[in-house]
Every structure is written in C-alpha cells, then in structure tokens.
Phi, psi and omega in degrees: 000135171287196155182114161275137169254140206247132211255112205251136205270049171340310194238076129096201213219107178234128174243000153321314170213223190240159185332304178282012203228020203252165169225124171324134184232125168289159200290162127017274151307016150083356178276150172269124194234174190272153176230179189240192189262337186192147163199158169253111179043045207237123173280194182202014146230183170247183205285016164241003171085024103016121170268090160208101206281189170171202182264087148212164195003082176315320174219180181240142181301136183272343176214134179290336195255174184264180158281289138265128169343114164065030168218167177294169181243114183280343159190178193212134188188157188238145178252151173258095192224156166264125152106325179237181198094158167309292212316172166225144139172162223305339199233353177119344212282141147220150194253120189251155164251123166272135177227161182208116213215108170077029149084346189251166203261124154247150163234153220205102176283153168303115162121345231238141149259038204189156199260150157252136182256139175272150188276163206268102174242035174263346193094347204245176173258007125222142198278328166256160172332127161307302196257164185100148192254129189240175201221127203235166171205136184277179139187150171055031166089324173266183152231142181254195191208134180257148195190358210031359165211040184198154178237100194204142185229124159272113164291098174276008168301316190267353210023064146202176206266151160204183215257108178302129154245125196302164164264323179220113196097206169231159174289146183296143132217163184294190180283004201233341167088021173259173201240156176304102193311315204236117173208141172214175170239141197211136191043078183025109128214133160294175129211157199223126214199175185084024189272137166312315155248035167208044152334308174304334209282179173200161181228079177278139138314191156292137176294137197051014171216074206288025179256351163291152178204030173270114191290315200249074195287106167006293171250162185266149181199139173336308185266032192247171212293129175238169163202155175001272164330302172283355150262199196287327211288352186072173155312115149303159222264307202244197201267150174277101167298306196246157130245125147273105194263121185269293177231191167282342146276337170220147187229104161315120189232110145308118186231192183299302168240030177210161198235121168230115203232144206272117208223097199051174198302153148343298197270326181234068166104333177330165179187132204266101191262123143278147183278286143233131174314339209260338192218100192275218157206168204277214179261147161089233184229079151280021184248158174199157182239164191262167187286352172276345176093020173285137189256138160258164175180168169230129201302168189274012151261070191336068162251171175239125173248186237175113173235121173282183172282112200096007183232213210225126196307129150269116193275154217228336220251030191293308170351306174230052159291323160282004151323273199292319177293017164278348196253134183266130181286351167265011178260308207234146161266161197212138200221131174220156206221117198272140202255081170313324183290315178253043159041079207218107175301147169243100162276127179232000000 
C-alpha cells in the first residue's frame, strides 16, 4: 500500500496568477494552504467536517420536487407568523417559504413535501408578472411583493394572495403608472424604491401600518408615511438599485455607480450620507449580511466587497475577478447568501 498526501485547496480559488507563481495562505486555522486554478462545487471539509475536501454537492434540495416544472423560480423569501400552521414551539412560531413561479404564489411549512399554491384573490389570472425577477418583504406575519406592475400581499394564515389596498394615501407610482421593482422593510416601515421613471425616489409606509401611505397627514407625526420627494431629504443622486437594511439606524441604498446611506428616520432627523462615488452595486439584491453585521454585495463592476459597520466598502473578490467579469450584470440576476454552517459567503 502507498500513501500519498494529497494537498487540497483549503485556501481558496486564486485566478489571479499562475499556480506556480501562487504563494501559500493562510487558512481559517492559522495553517498555511495551497489554492488551485479551478475548481467545481468543491467544499473543503466533507459532510462530517473533516478536512478532506473534493468535488461536492454545495447544497441540497429542501424540496425534491419542483415549483413549476421546467420554469424560474422569480423569488424566494421567508414569513414569519405566529398561532397557524402545523409547524410548533414554546412560542408559537411558524416559519412558511414563500415562492414565486409563472407570476403565482406557493408556500412550503418546515416537514412538507410538496408547495401549496395560494389562492388568487386578486382577479387577475395571475396576481404578479408570469415572467421576471420579483423582489418580496414580511412585515407584521404577511408578505408583500415589488413586481413593477401589481400590488399584491400574501397571508399565510389564509394561504392566500389579494390585491394591496391603501388605507391612506395612494401607493407610488410614476405618472406612466408603473410601480416600484425594489423592497424591504426597515424601522416597521415597507420600503419601495425602483419605479422606472421616478429612479431616485424611495417610498416609506407608515410605521407598523404598511397600508398607509399618506404623505401629508392633517397633523404631522414622527411615523407617518414619508418618500423622498415629499420631505426634507430629497431625492437620492443616483438612480437606486438595491435597498439594505443594516439597522435600525441605517438603510444602505445601493445605487448605479454610487453608494448612499439613509442615517436615521426620515420623519425624526434622518439624513441621506454618500458613502461612495465610486462603487455602485448591481441590480436587485446582491447583497447579504454575516451575525457581526459586515455587508458583502456585488459591485455594478462585478467585484464583490465586504463593508464593515461604519466603514468603508473593501474589495475581497481579486482572486476571481476575471471570473465575475465574464457576466454582464443586465443578462443575469445575482444573488449572495451567507452559510452560517460553513461560515462562508455564497454568490449565486
């Protein structure tokens, strides 16, 4: 019998220069390891946490079956509810996965093998774009949805989808009548950004009540609904790409070639920082955060950067940088994700 040691590239995928010309780096563990030239789906322990790395699997299906057959998946996103469901525990909690496939809404409880479609209480023969990438946000046990042309909230109490209707004020849209593409929630507030000919703009609900939507209320108060255009802050300078909610004091807004962040409420004092000129983020939701609050994302030159809290964006990804600039960032959507089990950034 032989015994070979076989050097596996723990520390990483460098395309920066040529093999021989690589110099050892350190690991995790403070050991110094080798990186390759290529690799596929290649982990760097096995499933027992091992260090004996190879080509595998990265993830696993959570459902064998699909949403629709031979079609995208337009989004993905998770609600949070209490009191229904199957699901149990000391507090109540069920967690549903929200899907979005052919413009229609499914959902999926912990334990299930198979999607349940929610039912269409909107009228339309499908409540969102067929086609398209759509962008979802909970707040208060539902979920809403940005599509750029549909206004629509799914209950997973009811499993089922209906049609938003304000309580107060109108929902944004341009003078063209189209709707804002881009949303999360930040301080109990939606927020919705991305209307095709009002780019600049930002849209908040009211706090904890994301069907107001009135700017200008008989009396003025800290939480009621504000957007851009109607307060002190103005427009942001660039057309907006992204939103990122860091805290509760500040929500990072990704724009094309620029970075700007929204540094308390609107309504009590806030005030709209560019960060930077230089470095934009692409469309949609490239971004993601780690349990220290460091943000990764991907620039609108398809680097990936690393911002601590308070700081200043750092670029991480020079290894594979002729990689990511194989991609035109209006051909593919992109999405990163953080792997608490192998304490990992995911770019997808």
């Amino acid at each position: 019998c032989c015994m070979a040691e076989v050097v596996f590239p723990l520390a990483g995928l460098d395309l920066a220069r040529a093999f021989g010309d690589q110099r050892r780096i350190p690991m995790l563990n403070g050991v110094y390891g080798r990186t390759t030239r290529d690799c596929l789906n290649v982990r760097g322990y096995d499933t027992f946490g091992r260090a004996r790395g190879g080509t595998r699997p990265g993830l696993v299906k959570y459902v064998s079956s699909a949403v629709v057959a031979d079609w995208i998946i337009q989004g993905l996103g998770l609600v949070v509810s209490t009191g229904t469901g199957m699901q149990t525990s000391n507090s109540g909690r069920v967690v549903t996965l929200v899907t979005i496939s052919q413009g229609n809404v499914y959902s999926l409880q912990a334990g299930a093998t198979t999607w349940t479609t929610a039912t269409n209480d909107t009228g339309r023969a499908h409540p969102l774009n067929y086609t398209g990438i759509i962008q979802m946000t909970s707040l208060n046990q539902k979920m809403y949805f940005a599509d750029g042309q549909n206004w629509c909230v799914f209950d997973p109490s009811t499993t089922t989808v209906s049609t938003m209707t304000p309580t107060a004020g109108s929902l944004p849209a341009d003078s063209s009548g189209n709707l804002p593409r881009l949303c999360c929630t930040w301080r109990g507030r939606l927020v919705y950004s991305g209307v095709l000919y009002d780019p600049h703009n930002f849209f908040m609900s009211r706090v904890s009540t994301p069907l107001d939507f009135d700017y200008f209320p008989t009396t003025i108060t800290p939480d009621q609904a504000v957007a851009g255009n109607s307060g002190a802050l103005g427009l942001v300078g660039d057309v907006v790409t992204a939103l990122v909610p860091l805290s509760d004091d500040r929500l990072l807004m990704g724009c094309d070639h620029e970075l700007h962040m929204l540094a308390g409420d609107p309504m009590a004092g806030g005030q709209i920082d560019r960060i930077t000129d230089s470095v934009g983020m692409a469309w949609g939701a490239p971004h993601c955060m780690d349990p220290s609050g460091n943000v990764y994302f991907l620039s609108n030159r398809m680097r990936v950067y690393r911002m601590e809290p308070g700081g200043k964006p750092v670029p991480i990804s020079q290894q594979i940088d002729k990689r990511l600039q194989a991609f035109n960032t209006g051909d593919v959507t992109i999405r990163l994700g953080w792997d608490d089990v192998n304490t990992g950034l995911c770019v997808f």
